[in-house]
mmCIF file of the C-alpha atoms, coordinates in Angstrom:
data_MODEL
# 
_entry.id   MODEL 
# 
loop_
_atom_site.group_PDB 
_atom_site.id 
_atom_site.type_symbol 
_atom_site.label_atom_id 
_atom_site.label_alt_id 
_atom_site.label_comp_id 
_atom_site.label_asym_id 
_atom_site.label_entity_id 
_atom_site.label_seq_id 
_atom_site.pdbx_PDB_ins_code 
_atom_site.Cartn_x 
_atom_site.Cartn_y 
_atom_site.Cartn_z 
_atom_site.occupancy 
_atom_site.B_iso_or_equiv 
_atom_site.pdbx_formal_charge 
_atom_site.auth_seq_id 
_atom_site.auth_comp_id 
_atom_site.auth_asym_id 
_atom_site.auth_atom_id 
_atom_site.pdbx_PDB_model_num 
ATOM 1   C CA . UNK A 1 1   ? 0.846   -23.424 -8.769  1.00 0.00 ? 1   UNK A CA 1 
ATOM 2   C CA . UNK A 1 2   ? 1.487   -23.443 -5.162  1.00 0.00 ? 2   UNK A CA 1 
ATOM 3   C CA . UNK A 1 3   ? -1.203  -22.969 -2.645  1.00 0.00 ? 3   UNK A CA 1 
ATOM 4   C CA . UNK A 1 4   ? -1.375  -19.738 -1.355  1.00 0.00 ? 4   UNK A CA 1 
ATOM 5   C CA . UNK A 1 5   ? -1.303  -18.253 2.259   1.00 0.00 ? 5   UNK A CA 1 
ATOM 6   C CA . UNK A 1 6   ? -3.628  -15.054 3.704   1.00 0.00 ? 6   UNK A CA 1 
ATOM 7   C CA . UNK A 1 7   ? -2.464  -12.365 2.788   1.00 0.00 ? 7   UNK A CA 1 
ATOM 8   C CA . UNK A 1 8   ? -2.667  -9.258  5.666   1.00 0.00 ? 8   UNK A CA 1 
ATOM 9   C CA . UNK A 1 9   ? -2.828  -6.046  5.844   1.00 0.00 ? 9   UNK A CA 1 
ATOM 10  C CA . UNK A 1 10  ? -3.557  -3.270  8.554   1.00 0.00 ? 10  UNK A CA 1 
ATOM 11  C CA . UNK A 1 11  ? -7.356  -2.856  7.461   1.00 0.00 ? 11  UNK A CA 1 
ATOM 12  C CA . UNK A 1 12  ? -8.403  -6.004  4.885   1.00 0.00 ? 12  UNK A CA 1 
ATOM 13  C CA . UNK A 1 13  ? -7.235  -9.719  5.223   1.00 0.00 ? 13  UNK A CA 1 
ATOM 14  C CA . UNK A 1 14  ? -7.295  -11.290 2.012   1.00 0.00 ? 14  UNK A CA 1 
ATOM 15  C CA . UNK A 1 15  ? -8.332  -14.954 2.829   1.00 0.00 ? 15  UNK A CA 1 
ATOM 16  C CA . UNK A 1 16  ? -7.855  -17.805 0.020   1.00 0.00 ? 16  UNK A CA 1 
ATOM 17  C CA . UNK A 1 17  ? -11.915 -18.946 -0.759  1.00 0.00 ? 17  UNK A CA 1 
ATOM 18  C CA . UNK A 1 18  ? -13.205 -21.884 0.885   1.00 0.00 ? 18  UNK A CA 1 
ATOM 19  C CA . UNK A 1 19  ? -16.128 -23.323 1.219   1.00 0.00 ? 19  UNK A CA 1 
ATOM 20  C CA . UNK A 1 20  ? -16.673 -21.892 4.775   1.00 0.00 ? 20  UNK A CA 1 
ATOM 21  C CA . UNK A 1 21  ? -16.565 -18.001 3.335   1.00 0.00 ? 21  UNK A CA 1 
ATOM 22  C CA . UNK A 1 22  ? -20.287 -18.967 1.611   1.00 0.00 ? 22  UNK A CA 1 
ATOM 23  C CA . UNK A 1 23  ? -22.525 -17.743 4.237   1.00 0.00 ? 23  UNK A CA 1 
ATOM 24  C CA . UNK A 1 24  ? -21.100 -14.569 4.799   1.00 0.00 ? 24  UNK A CA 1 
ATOM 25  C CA . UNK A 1 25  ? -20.331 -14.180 1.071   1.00 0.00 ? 25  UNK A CA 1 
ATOM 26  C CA . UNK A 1 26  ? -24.448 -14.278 0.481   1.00 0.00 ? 26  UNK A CA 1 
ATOM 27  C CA . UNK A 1 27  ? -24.752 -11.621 3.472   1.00 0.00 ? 27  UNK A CA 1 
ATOM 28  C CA . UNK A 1 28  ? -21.722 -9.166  2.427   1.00 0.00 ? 28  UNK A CA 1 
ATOM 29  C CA . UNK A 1 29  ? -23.406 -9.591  -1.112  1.00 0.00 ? 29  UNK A CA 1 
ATOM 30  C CA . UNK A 1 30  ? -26.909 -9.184  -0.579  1.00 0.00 ? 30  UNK A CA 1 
ATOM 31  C CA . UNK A 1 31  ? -27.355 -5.390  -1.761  1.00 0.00 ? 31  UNK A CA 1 
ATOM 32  C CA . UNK A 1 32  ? -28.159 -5.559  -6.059  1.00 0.00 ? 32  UNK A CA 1 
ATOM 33  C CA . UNK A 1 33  ? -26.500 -2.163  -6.182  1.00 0.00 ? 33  UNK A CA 1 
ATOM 34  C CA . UNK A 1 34  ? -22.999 -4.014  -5.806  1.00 0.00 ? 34  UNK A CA 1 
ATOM 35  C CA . UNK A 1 35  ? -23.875 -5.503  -9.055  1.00 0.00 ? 35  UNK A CA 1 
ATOM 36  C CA . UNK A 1 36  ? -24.723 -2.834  -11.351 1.00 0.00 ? 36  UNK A CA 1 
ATOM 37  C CA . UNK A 1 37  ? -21.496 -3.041  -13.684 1.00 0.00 ? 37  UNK A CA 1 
ATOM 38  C CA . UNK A 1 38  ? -20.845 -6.620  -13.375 1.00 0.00 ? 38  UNK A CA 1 
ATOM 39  C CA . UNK A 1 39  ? -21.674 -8.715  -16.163 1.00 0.00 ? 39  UNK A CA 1 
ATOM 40  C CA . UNK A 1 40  ? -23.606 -11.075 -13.906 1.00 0.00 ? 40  UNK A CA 1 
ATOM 41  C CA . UNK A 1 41  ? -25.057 -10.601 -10.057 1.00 0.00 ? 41  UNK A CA 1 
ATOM 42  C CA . UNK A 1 42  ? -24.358 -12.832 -7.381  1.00 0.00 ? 42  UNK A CA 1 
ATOM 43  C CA . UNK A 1 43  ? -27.222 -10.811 -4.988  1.00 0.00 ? 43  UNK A CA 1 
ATOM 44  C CA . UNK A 1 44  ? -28.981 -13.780 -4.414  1.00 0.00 ? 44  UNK A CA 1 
ATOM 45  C CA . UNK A 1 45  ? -27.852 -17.184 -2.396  1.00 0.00 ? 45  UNK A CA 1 
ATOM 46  C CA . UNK A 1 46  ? -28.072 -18.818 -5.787  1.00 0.00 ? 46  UNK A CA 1 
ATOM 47  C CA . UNK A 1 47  ? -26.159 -16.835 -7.607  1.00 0.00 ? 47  UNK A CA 1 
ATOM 48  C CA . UNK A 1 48  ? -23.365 -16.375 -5.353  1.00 0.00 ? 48  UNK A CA 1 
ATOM 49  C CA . UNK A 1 49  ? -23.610 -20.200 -5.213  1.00 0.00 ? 49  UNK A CA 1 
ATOM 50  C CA . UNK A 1 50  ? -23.184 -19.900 -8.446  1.00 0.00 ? 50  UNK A CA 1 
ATOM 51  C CA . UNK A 1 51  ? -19.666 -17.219 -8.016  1.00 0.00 ? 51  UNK A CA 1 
ATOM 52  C CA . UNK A 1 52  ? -18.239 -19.448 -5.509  1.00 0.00 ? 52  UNK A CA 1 
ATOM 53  C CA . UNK A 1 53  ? -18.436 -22.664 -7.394  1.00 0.00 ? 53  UNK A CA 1 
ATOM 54  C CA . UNK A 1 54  ? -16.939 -21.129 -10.132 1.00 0.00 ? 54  UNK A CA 1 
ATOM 55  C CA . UNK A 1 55  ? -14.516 -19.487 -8.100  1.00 0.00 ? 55  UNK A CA 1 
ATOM 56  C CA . UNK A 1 56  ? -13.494 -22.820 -6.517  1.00 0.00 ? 56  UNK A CA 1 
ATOM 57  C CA . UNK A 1 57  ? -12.823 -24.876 -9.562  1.00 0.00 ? 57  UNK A CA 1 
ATOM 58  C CA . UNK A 1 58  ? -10.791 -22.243 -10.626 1.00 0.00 ? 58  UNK A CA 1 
ATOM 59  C CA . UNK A 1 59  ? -8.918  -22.503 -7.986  1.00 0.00 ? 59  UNK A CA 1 
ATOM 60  C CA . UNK A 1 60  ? -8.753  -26.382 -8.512  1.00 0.00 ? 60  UNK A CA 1 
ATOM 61  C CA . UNK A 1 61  ? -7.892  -26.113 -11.764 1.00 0.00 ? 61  UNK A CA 1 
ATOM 62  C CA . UNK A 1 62  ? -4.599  -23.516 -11.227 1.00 0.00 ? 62  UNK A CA 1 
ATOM 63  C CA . UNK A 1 63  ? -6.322  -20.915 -12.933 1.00 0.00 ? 63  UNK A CA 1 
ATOM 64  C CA . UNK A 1 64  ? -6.314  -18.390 -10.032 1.00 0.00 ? 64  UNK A CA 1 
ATOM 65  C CA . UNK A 1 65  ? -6.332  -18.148 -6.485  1.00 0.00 ? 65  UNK A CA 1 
ATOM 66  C CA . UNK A 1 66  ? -9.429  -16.444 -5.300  1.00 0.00 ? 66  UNK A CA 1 
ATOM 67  C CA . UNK A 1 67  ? -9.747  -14.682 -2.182  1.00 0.00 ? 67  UNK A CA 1 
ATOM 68  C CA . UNK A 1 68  ? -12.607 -13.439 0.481   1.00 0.00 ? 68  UNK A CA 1 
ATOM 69  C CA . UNK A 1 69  ? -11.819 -10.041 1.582   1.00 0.00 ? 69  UNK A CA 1 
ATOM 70  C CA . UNK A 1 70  ? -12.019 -9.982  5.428   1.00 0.00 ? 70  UNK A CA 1 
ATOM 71  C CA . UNK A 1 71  ? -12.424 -6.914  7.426   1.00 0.00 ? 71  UNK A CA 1 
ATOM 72  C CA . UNK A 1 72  ? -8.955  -7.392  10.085  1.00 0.00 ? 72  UNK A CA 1 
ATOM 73  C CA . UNK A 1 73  ? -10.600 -5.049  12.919  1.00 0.00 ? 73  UNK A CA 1 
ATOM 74  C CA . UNK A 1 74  ? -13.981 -6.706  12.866  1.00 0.00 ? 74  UNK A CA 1 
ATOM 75  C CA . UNK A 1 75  ? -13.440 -10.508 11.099  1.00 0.00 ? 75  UNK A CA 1 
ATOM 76  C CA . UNK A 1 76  ? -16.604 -9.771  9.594   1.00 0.00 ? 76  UNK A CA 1 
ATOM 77  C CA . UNK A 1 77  ? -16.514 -10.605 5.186   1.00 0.00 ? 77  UNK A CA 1 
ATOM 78  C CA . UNK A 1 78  ? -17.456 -7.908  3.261   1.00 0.00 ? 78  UNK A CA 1 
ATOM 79  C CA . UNK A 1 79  ? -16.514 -8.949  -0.326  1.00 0.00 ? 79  UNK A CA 1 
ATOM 80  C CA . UNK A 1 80  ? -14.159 -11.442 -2.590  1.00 0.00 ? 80  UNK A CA 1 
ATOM 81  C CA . UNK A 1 81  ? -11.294 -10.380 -4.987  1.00 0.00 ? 81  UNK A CA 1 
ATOM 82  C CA . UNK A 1 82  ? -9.253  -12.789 -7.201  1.00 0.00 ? 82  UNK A CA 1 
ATOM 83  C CA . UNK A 1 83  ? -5.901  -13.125 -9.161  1.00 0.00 ? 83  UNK A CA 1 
ATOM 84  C CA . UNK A 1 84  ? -7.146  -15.220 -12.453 1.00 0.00 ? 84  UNK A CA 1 
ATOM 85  C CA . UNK A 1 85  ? -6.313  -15.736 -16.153 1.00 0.00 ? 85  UNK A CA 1 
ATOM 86  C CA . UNK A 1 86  ? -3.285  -16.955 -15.172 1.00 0.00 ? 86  UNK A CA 1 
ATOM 87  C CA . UNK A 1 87  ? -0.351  -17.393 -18.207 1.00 0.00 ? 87  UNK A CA 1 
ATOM 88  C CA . UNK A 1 88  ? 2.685   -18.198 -16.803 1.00 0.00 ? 88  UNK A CA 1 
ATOM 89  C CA . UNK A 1 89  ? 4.630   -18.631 -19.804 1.00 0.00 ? 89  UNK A CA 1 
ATOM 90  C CA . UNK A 1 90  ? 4.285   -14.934 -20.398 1.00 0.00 ? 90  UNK A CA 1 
ATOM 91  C CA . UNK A 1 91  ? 4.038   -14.485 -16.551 1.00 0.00 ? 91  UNK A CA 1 
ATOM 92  C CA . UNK A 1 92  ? 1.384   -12.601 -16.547 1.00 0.00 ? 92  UNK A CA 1 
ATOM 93  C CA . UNK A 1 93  ? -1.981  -12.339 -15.094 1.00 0.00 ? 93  UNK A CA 1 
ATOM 94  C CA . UNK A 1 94  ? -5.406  -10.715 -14.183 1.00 0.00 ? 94  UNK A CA 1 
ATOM 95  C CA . UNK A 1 95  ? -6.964  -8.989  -10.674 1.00 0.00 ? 95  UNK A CA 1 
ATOM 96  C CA . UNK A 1 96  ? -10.670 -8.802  -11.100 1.00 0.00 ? 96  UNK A CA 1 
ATOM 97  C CA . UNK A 1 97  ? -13.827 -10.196 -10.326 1.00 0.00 ? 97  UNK A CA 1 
ATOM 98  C CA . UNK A 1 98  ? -13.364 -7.514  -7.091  1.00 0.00 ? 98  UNK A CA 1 
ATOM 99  C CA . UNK A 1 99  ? -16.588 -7.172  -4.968  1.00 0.00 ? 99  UNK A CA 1 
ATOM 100 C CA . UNK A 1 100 ? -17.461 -4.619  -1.656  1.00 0.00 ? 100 UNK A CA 1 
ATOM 101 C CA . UNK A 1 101 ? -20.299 -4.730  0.331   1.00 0.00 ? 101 UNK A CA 1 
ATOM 102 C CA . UNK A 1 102 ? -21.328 -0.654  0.942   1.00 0.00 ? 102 UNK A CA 1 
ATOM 103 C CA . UNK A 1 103 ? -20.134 -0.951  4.649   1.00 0.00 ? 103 UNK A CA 1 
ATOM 104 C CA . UNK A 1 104 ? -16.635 -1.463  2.790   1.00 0.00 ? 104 UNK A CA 1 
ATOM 105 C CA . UNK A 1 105 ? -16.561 0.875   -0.181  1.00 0.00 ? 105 UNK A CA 1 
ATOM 106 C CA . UNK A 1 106 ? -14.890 4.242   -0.002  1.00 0.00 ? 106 UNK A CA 1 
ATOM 107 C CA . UNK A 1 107 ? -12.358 2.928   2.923   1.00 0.00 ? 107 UNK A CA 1 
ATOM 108 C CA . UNK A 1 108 ? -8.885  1.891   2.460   1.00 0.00 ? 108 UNK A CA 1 
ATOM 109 C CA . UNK A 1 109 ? -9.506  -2.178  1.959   1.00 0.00 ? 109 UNK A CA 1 
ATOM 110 C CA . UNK A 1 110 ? -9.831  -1.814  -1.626  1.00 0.00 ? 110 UNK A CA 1 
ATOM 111 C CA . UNK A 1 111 ? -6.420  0.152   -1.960  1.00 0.00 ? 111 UNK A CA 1 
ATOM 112 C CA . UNK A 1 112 ? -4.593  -2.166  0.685   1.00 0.00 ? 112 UNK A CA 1 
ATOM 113 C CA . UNK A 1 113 ? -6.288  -5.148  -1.077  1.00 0.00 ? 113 UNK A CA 1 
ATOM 114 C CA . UNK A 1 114 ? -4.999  -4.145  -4.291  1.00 0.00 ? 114 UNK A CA 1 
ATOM 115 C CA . UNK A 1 115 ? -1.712  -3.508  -2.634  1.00 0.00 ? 115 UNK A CA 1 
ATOM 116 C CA . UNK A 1 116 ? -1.417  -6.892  -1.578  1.00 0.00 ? 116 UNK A CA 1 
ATOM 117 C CA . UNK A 1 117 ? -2.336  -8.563  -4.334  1.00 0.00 ? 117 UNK A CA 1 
ATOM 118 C CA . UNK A 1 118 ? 0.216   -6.312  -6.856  1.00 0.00 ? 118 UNK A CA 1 
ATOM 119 C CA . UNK A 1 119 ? 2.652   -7.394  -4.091  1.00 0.00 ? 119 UNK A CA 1 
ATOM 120 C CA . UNK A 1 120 ? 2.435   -10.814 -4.146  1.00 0.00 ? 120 UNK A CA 1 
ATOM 121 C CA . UNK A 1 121 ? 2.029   -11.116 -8.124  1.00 0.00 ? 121 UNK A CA 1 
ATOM 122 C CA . UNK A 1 122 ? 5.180   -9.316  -8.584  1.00 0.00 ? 122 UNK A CA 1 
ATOM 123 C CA . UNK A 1 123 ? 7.200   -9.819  -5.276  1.00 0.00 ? 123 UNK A CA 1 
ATOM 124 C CA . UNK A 1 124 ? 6.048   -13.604 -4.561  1.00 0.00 ? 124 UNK A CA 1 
ATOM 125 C CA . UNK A 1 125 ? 4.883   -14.868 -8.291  1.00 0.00 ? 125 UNK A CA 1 
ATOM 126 C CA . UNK A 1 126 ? 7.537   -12.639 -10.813 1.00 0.00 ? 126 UNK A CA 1 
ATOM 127 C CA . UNK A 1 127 ? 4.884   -11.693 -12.636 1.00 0.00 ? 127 UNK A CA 1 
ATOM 128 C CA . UNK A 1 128 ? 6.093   -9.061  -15.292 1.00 0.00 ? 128 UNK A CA 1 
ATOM 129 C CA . UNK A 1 129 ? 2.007   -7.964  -16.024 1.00 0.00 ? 129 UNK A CA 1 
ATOM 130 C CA . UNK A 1 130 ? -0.946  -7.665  -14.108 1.00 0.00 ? 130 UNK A CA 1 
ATOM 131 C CA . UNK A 1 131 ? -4.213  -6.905  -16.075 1.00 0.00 ? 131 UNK A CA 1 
ATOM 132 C CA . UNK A 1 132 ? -7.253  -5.111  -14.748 1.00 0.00 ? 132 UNK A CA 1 
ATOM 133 C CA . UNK A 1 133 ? -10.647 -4.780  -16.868 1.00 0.00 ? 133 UNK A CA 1 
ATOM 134 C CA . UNK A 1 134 ? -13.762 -2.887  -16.184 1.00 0.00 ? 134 UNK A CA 1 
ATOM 135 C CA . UNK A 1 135 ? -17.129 -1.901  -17.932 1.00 0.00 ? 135 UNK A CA 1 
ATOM 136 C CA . UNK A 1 136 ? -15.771 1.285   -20.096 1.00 0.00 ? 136 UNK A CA 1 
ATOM 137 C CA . UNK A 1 137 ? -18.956 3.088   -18.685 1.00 0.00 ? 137 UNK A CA 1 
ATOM 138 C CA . UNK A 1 138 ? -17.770 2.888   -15.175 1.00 0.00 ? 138 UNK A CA 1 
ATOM 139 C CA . UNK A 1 139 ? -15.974 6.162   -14.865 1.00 0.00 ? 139 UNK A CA 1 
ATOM 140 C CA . UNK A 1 140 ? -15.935 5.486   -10.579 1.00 0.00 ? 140 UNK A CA 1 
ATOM 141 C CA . UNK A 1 141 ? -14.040 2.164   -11.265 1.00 0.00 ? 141 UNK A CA 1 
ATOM 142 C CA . UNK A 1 142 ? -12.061 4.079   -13.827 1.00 0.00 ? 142 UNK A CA 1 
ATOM 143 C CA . UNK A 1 143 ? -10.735 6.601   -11.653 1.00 0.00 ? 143 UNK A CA 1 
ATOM 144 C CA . UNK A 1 144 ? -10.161 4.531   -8.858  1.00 0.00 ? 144 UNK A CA 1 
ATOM 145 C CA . UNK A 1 145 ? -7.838  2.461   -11.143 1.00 0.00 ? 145 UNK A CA 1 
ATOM 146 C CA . UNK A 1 146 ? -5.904  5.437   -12.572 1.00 0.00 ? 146 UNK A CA 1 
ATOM 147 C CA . UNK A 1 147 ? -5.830  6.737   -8.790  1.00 0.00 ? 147 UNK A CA 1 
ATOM 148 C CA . UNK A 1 148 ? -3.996  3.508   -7.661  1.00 0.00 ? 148 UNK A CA 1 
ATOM 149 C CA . UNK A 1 149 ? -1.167  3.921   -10.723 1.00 0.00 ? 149 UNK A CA 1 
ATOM 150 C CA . UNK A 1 150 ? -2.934  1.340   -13.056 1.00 0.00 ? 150 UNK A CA 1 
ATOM 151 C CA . UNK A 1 151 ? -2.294  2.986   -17.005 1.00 0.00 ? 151 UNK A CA 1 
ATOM 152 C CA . UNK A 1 152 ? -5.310  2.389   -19.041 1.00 0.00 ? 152 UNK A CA 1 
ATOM 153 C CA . UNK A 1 153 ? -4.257  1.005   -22.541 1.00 0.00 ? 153 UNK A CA 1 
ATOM 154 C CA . UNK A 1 154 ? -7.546  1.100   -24.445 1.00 0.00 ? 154 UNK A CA 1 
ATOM 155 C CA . UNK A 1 155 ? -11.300 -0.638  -25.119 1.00 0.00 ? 155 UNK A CA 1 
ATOM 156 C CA . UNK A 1 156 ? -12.206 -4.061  -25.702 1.00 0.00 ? 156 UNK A CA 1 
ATOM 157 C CA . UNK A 1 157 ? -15.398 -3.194  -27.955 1.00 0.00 ? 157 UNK A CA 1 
ATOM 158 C CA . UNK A 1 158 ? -18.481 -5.425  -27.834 1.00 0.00 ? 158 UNK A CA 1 
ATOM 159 C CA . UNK A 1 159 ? -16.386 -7.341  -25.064 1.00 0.00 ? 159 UNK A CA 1 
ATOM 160 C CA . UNK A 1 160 ? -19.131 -8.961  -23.087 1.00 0.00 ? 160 UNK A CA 1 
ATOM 161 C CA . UNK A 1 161 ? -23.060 -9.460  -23.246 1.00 0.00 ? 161 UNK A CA 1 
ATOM 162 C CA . UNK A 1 162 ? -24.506 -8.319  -19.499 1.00 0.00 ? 162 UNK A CA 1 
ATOM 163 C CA . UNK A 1 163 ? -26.933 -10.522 -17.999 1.00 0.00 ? 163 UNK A CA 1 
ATOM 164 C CA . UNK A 1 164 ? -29.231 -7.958  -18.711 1.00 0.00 ? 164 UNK A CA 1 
ATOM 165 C CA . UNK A 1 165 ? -28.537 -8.257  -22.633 1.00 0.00 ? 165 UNK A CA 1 
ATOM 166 C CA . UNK A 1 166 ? -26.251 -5.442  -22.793 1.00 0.00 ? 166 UNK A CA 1 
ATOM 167 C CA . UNK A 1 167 ? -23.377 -5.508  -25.114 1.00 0.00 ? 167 UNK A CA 1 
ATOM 168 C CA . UNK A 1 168 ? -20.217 -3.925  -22.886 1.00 0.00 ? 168 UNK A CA 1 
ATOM 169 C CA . UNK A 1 169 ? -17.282 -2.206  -23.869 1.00 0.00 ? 169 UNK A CA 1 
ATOM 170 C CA . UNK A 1 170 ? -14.353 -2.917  -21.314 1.00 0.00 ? 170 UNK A CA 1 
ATOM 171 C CA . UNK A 1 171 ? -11.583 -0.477  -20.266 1.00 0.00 ? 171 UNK A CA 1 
ATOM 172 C CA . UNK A 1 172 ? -8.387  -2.399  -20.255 1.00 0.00 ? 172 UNK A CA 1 
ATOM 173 C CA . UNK A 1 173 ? -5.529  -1.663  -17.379 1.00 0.00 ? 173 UNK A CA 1 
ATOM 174 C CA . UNK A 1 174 ? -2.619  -2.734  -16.153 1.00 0.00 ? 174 UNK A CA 1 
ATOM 175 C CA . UNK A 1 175 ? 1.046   -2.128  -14.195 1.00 0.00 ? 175 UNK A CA 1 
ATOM 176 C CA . UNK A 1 176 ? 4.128   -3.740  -15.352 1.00 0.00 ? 176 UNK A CA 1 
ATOM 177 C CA . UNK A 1 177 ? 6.979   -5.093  -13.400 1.00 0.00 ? 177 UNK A CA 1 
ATOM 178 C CA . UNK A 1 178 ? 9.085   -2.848  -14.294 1.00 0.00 ? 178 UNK A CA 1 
ATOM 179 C CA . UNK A 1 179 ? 6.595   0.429   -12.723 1.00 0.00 ? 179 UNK A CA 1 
ATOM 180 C CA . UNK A 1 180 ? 5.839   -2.026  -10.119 1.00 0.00 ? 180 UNK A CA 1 
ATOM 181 C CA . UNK A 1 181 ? 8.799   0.030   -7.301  1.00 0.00 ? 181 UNK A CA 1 
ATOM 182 C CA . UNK A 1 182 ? 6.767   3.316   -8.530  1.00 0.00 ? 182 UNK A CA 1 
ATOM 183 C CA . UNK A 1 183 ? 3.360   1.918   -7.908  1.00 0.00 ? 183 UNK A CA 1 
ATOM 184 C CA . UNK A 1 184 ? 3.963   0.254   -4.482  1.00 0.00 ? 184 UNK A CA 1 
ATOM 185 C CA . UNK A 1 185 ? 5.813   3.768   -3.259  1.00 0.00 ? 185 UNK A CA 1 
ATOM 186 C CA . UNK A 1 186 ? 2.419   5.398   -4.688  1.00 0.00 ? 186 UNK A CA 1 
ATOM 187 C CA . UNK A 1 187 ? 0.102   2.998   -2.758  1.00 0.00 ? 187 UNK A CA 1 
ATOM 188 C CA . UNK A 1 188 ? 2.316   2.956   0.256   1.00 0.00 ? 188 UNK A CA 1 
ATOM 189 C CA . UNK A 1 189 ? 1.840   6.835   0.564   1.00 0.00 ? 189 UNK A CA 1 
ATOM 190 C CA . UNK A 1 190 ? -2.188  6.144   -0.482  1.00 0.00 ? 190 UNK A CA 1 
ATOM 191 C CA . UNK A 1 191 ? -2.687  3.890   2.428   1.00 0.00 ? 191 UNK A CA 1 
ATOM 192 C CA . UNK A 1 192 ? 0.047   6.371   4.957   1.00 0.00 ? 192 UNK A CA 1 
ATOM 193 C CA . UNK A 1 193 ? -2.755  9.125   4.300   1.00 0.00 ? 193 UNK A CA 1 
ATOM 194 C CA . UNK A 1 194 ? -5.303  6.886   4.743   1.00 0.00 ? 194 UNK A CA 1 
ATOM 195 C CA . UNK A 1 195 ? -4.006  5.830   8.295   1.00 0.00 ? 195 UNK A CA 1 
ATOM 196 C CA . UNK A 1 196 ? -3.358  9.600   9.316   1.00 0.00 ? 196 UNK A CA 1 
ATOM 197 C CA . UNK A 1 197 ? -5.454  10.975  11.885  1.00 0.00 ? 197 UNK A CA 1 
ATOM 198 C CA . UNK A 1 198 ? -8.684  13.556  11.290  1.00 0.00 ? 198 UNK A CA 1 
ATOM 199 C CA . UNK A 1 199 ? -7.234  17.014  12.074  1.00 0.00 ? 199 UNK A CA 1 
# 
């Protein structure tokens, strides 16, 4: 797979990982609330070590092209988001492993990074699916998913063991190529209201 460029946006720039992103990875990070619903935390400079080592070979390897999510009015990182589990045979694959510091939730990155990313899978890689998976008690990432035009298809039961020992069920998403014109007129309009002045 080809090497991939930044992809911008008015609010997020979605920068492909490097080794460089680390520090402010650990800082953007730090806060164990980010981590509540992942399967494992990277709140500590070892475990995000740990995320962005993995992340990398990944990378390496052609299994997905990970990304640090860069505020574009400050420069400042505030989180990492990732295109992965590539299968190109059956073009398809998976946007996950999505991380905001708190300075950066409830703003319009996360829709505009999803944007990009559904853009460039579909647009740029001809992807015909694009997967999304959350813990199936995580009714926030749940909506949020439904509210960007992601169907939800069902549970994965007894999916994954939490680092706390917790067996999770995981909500399974996705959009297809074919509601991918519908979707991106949805998120365009999302991210229009979003850049609308207060009253």
């Amino acid at each position: 797979m080809a090497p991939v460029s930044a992809l911008s946006g008015r609010h997020v720039r979605l920068e492909p990982l490097t080794e460089a992103h680390f520090e402010g990875l650990v800082v953007a990070g730090s806060d164990p609330a980010i981590w509540a619903w992942y399967p494992d935390s990277a709140a500590t400079p070892d475990s995000m070590r740990r995320f962005v080592d993995i992340a990398l070979a990944s990378a390496a390897s052609g299994a997905a092209q990970p990304f640090a999510q860069v505020d574009a009015k400050t420069g400042v990182i505030v989180g990492s988001t990732r295109l992965a589990a590539f299968d190109m045979r059956h073009r398809r694959a998976e946007i996950g492993w999505t991380w905001l510091a708190p300075s950066a939730q409830r703003t319009p990155i996360n829709t505009e990074s999803k944007y990009l990313l559904l853009r460039h899978a579909f647009e740029t890689l001809a992807l015909m699916r694009v997967e999304f998976k959350t813990d199936c008690l995580n009714e926030k990432s749940r909506r949020a998913l439904t509210r960007i035009g992601a169907t939800e298809e069902g549970i994965f039961r007894r999916h994954m063991i939490t680092e706390t020992g917790r067996v999770r069920d995981s909500a399974y998403f996705s959009v297809v190529d074919a509601e991918w014109p519908v979707v991106k007129q949805h998120l365009e309009k999302l991210m229009a209201r979003d850049d609308a002045p207060l009253a």
